[in-house]
N, C-alpha and C positions, 0 to 999 in steps of 0.2 A: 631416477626421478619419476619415471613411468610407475612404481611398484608404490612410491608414496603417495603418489596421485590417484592411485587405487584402494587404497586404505583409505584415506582420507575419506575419500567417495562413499563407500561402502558406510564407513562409521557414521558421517553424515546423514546419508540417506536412512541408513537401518536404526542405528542407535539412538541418533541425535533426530528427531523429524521434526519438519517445519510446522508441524501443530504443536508448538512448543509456548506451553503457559509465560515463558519468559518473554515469548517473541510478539504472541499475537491473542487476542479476543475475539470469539473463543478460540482456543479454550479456557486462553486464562481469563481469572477476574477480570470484569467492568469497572477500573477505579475511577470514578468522578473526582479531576482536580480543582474546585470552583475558582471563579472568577479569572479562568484565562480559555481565550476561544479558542474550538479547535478548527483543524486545519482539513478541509475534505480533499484528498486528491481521488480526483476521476479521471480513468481514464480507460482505454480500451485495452482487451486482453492482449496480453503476449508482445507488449512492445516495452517495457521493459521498467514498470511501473517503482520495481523497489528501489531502481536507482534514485528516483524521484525522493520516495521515503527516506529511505537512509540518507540520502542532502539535506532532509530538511530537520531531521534529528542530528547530523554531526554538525547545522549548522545555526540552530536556535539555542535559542536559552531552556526556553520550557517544555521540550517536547521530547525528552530523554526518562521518559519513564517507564517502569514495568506495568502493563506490558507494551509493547515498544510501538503497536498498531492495531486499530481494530478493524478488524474484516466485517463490516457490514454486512454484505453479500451473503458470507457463511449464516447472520445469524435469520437471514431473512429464510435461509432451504435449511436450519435444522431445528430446533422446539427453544431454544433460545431468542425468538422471535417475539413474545409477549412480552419476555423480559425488557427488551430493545424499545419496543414503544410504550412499555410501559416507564421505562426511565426518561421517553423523549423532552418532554419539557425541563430537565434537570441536564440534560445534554444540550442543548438550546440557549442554556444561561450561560454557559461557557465550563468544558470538563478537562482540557486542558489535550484532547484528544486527536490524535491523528488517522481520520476514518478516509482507510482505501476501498473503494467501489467501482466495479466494471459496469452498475445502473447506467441506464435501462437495457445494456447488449442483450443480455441475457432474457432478461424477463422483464414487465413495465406491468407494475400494477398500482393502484392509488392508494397503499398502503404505506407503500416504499415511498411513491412521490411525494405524500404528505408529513412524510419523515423529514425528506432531503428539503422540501420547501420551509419545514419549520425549524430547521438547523439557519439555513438562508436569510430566513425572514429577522432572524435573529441574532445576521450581522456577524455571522461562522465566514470564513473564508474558502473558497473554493479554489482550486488548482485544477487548471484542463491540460493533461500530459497531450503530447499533441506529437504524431510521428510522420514524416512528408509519405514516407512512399509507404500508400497503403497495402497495395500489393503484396509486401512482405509481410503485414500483420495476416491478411487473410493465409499464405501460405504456413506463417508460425502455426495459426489456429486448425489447418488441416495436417499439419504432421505431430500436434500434439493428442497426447493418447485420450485426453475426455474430450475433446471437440473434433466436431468436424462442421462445415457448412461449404452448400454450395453457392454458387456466383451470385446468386437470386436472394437468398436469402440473408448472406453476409450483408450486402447494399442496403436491402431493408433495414437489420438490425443496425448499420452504423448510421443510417439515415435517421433511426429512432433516438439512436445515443446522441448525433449531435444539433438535433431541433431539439432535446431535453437541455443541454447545458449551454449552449450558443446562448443562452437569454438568463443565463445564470452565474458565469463564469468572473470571479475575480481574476485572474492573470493563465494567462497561458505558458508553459513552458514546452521549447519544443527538444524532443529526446536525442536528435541529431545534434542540439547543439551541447547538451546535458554531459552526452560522450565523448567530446570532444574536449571538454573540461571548458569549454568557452563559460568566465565569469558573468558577461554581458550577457545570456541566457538567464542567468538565474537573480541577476542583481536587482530587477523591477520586485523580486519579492518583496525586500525592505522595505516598499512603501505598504506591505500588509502586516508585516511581523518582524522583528528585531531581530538581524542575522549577526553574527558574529564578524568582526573586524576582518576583511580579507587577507591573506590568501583564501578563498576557501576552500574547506572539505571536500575533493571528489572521490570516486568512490579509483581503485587499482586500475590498470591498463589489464586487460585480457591476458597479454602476456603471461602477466604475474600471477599464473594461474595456482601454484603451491600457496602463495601469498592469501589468494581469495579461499581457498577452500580450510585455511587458516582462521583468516576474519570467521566463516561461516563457522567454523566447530564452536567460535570461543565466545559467537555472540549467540546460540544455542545452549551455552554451556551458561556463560554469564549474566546473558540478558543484556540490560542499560551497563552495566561494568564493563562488560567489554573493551577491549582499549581500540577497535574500529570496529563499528558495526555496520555490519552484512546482515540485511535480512530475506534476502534474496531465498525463493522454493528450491531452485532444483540443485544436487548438488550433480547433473548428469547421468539425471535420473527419471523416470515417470511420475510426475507429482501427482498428489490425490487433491480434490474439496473435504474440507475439514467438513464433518456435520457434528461435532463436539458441539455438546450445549454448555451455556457459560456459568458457573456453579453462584457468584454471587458477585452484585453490584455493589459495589463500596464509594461512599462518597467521602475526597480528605479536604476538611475547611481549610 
């Protein structure tokens, strides 16, 4: 078991990487799907944000498409940055999109903010992942290999992340209860967006660790075909920031 869990890993990380045009933008296309809103999840680093994503694509109608999320964040630190506001008012009318952002932890500038406020103003849905014991995000955030912060300045940044969405937030979902597979966590969605008929979608038990590194090769491989999709970075491995720039925005009527 141990020697398959090691291949997997390996192929994962090396061959298959989470800058995968199937999975996420950038690097892949920007396809605008009109006339259905998208969905912003915000939330803070390293608490276990794709769980959130992958629910809300294994459990909508319209939100299974290539490519499967778009990282905001990426495109604001690599030269795909003009492109992003230069398409904002067509993301704004509704793209069909599912934009993941760790805004404002990281950086807070009024370029960003007037992005996120005109997706907002324009009646875009927002999702605040929400984790009780913070403590453990600041500790993910110092044992992982591009961050570190200390006590002072962790508090600052999450002080700034949540006076930016505290006044912005359509539903909150909280991550403890997400892994737990608790329905009543994630059921107030339905009053923002059409979920599919319960049981619903969670994402494997930990355990089923052969299972998950499974899901991860075939929705790297497949993209939206995938028959579960993971789109979780790490496969046990050191993730990087994508700064792939995004080659072309497509809009489908």
């Amino acid at each position: 078991m141990n020697s398959s869990l090691e291949i997997l890993t390996g192929l994962g990380a090396r061959v298959l990487p989470s800058a995968n045009k199937l999975i996420k933008s950038p690097p892949g296309d920007l396809i605008l799907k009109k006339g259905t809103k998208n969905f912003i999840v915000a939330t803070l680093p390293r608490i276990g944000t794709h769980l959130l994503i992958d629910f809300l694509i294994a459990n909508t109608l319209h939100y299974r498409n290539p490519p499967l999320y778009v990282n905001v964040d990426n495109f604001f630190i690599s030269s795909g940055k003009q492109e992003l506001l230069d398409a904002r008012s067509q993301i704004a009318e509704g793209a069909g999109l599912l934009l993941k952002t760790h805004y404002p932890f990281f950086n807070h500038d009024e370029q960003s903010e007037r992005f996120f406020d005109s997706l907002i103003n324009a009646g875009n849905t927002v999702v605040l992942g929400i984790k009780r014991n913070i403590t453990n995000v600041k500790q993910s955030l110092d044992t992982h290999a591009n961050f570190y912060y200390g006590d002072e300045a962790f508090e600052s940044n999450l002080k700034i992340f949540q006076s930016f969405w505290d006044s912005r937030i359509g539903y909150s979902v909280v991550f403890d209860e997400l892994v737990q597979k608790d329905p009543s966590a994630v059921r107030p969605i339905s009053n923002l967006v059409s979920l599919k008929a319960e049981p619903f979608i969670f994402q494997r038990d930990k355990k089923e660790r052969l299972r998950i590194y499974l899901d991860k090769t075939l929705t790297r491989i497949l993209g939206n075909a995938a028959p579960k999709i993971n789109t979780s970075i790490g496969f046990g491995l050191k993730s990087q920031q994508s700064k792939d720039k995004v080659v072309w925005i497509k809009t489908l009527d």
